[in-house]
Every structure is written in C-alpha cells, then in structure tokens.
matplotlib code that plots the C-alpha trace (Angstrom):
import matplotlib.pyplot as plt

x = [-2.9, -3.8, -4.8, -1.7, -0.7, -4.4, -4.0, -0.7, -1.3, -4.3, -2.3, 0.3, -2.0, -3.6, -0.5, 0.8, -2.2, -1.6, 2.2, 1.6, -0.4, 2.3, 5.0, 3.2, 2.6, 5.9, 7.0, 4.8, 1.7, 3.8, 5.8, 3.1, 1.0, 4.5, 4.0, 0.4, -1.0, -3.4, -6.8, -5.3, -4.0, -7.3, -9.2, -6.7, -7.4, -11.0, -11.3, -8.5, -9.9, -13.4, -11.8, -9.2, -11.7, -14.3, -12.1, -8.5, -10.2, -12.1, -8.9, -6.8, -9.3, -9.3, -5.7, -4.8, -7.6, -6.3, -2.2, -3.4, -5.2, -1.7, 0.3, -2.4, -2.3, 1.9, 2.1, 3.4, 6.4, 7.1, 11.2, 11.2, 11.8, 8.6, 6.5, 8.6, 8.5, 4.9, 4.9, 7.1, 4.8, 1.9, 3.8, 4.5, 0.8, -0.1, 2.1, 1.1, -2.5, -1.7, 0.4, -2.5, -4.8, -2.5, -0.7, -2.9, -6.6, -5.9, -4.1, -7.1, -9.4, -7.8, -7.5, -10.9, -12.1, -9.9, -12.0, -10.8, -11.0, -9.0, -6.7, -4.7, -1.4, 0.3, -1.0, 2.0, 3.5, 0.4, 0.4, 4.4, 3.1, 1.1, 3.5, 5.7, 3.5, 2.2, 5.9, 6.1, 3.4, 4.6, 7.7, 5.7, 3.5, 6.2, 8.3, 5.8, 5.2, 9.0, 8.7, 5.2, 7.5, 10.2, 8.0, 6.5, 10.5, 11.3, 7.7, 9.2, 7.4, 6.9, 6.5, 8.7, 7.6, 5.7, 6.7, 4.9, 5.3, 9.2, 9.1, 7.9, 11.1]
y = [8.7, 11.9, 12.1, 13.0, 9.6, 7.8, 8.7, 7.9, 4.2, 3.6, 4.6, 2.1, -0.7, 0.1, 0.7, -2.9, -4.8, -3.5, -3.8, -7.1, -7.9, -6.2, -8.5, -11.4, -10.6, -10.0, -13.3, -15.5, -14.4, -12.4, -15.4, -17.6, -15.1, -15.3, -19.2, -19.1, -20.1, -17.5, -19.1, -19.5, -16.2, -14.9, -16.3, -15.6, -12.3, -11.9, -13.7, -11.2, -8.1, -8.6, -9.2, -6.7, -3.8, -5.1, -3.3, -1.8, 1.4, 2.3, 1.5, 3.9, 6.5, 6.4, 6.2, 9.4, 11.3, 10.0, 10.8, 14.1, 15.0, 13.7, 16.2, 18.9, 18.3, 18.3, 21.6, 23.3, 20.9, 20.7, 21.3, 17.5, 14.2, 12.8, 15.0, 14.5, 10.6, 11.0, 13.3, 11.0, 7.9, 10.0, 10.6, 6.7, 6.4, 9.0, 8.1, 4.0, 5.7, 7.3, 4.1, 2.3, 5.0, 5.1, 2.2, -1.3, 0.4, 0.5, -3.1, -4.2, -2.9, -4.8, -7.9, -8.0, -7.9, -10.7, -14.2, -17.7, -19.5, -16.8, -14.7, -12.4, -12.8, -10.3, -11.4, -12.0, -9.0, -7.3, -9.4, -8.5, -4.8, -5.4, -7.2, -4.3, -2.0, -4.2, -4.9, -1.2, -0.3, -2.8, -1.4, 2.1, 0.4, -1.4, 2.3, 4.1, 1.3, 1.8, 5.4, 5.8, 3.2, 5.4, 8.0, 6.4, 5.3, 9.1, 10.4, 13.0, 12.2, 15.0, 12.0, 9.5, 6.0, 5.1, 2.2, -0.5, -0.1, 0.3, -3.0, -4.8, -3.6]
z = [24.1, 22.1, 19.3, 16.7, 18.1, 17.7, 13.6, 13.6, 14.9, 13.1, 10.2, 10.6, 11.1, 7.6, 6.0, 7.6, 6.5, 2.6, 2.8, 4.6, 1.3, -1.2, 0.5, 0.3, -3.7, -3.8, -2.3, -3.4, -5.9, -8.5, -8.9, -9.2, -12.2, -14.0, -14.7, -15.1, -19.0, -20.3, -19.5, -15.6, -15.4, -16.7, -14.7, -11.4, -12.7, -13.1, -9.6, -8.1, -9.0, -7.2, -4.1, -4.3, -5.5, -2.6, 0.3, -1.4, -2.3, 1.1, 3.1, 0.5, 0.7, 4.9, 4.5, 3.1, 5.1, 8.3, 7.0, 5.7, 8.8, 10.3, 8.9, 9.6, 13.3, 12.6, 11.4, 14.0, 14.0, 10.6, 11.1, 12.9, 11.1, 12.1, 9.9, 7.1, 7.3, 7.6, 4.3, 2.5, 3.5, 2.4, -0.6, -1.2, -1.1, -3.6, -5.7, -5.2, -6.5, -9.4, -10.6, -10.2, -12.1, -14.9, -14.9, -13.2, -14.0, -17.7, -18.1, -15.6, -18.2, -21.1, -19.3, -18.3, -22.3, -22.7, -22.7, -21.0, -24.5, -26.7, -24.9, -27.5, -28.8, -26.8, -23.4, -21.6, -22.6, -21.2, -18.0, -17.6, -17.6, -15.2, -12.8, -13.3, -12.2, -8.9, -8.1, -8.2, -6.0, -3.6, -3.2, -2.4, 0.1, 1.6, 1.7, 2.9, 5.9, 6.7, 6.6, 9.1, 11.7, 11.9, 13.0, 15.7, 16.6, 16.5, 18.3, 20.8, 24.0, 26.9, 29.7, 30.9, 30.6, 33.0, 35.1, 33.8, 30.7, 31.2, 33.1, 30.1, 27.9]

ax = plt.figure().add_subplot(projection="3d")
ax.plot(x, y, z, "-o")
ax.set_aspect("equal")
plt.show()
C-alpha cells in the first residue's frame, strides 16, 4: 500500500467515525433535544459539550492535515475525479468548521450562560438554531463521507488484483 492510499484510508475511517456520529444525531439525538424542557436540554447540553470538545477538535484538525496532504500528493493528477472528490470532501469539512465557528460556538456560548433553574424566554428558539445548524453540519459530514468513498471506488490501480484478494470477491 503506498502512501496516497495510507491517507486516503485513514481519512475515511475518521470521516466514518464523525459521519457515523452525525447520522446517529440525525436519527435519533436531534429528535430527542427537540422534546427536551429547558432544564433537560440544558443540562443534555452542558453534559454534551465536554464530551464532544474532549476529542471533535483533534480528530478535525488531523483531518484536514491528512486530506490536505492528500491533495498535495494528488497534484499531479488533478484532471481525475478522485482528486476532486477528495477536494470537495475537504471542502464539506471546511465548510462543516466554519458553521460551527460561526454558527454552533456562538449558540454554545449562550447556552452555556444559561442556568438549569431559569432558562430565558427565548430558549427554544435558541436551541432550534442550534439544531439547524448541527443538522447542517451533518449533512456536510455525511457528504463529505460519500464523497472520500467514491474516491477510493474510482482509485486507478496500476496492478491487477492479486489472486487472493480476487478470490474473496
């Protein structure tokens, strides 16, 4: 295996593991916040975000080194489909980043002033917000997952399988 394909795999499997997590807020957790009174869903919150901030932001971080360093060691093939579904997933992530700088960081920063006993008036509009913009980001994650398989589908390889491995297909 060399090592355009090493970065690409490794990539995928990150990519999997937070679209596996976006689908499953999109399933089942997004739901779930929507029926949620205000002292639950600030608490779900508070809880949430120290999980979530424990390991999201390394994983995003190796995430676009290892896709950037990707589409460095493309270059020279930058005509094929592959590169561009890895620029577009790349993209997806980026753009998943800056929703979540602009859009979940702020809201997270409201929320957290918020107390259990006395949430404000507006809260489920500011929860809603929030939704919207996870939902969003899901749907990025999930895109950009899609996009980084059908590069590995489209890989141009130089050797035939070899016979092993097409006896197990």
């Amino acid at each position: 295996m060399n090592f355009k394909h090493l970065m690409k795999y490794v990539s995928l499997l990150i990519v999997g593991l937070l679209a596996g997590n976006s689908f499953a807020f999109v399933l089942g957790v997004g739901s779930a916040i929507e029926k949620l009174s205000a002292s639950s869903y600030i608490a779900f919150h508070e809880s949430m975000q120290r999980s979530f901030l424990s390991w999201t932001p390394l994983l995003c971080g190796f995430l676009v080194l290892i896709l950037g360093s990707l589409l460095v060691a493309l270059r020279k093939e930058w005509r094929e489909f592959e590169f561009f579904f890895v620029l577009f997933a790349l993209l997806c992530i980026l753009d998943e980043l800056v929703m979540s700088w602009n859009g979940n960081f702020p809201l997270n920063r409201i929320i957290n002033a918020w107390r259990v006993e006395g949430a404000p008036s507006d809260w489920s509009y500011v929860r809603t917000q929030w939704l919207h913009f996870m939902y969003w980001r899901c749907a990025l994650m999930i895109s950009s997952f899609i996009l980084l398989l059908a590069s590995v589908f489209l890989t141009k390889t130089d050797s035939r399988l070899s016979p092993n491995v097409a006896a197990a297909f």
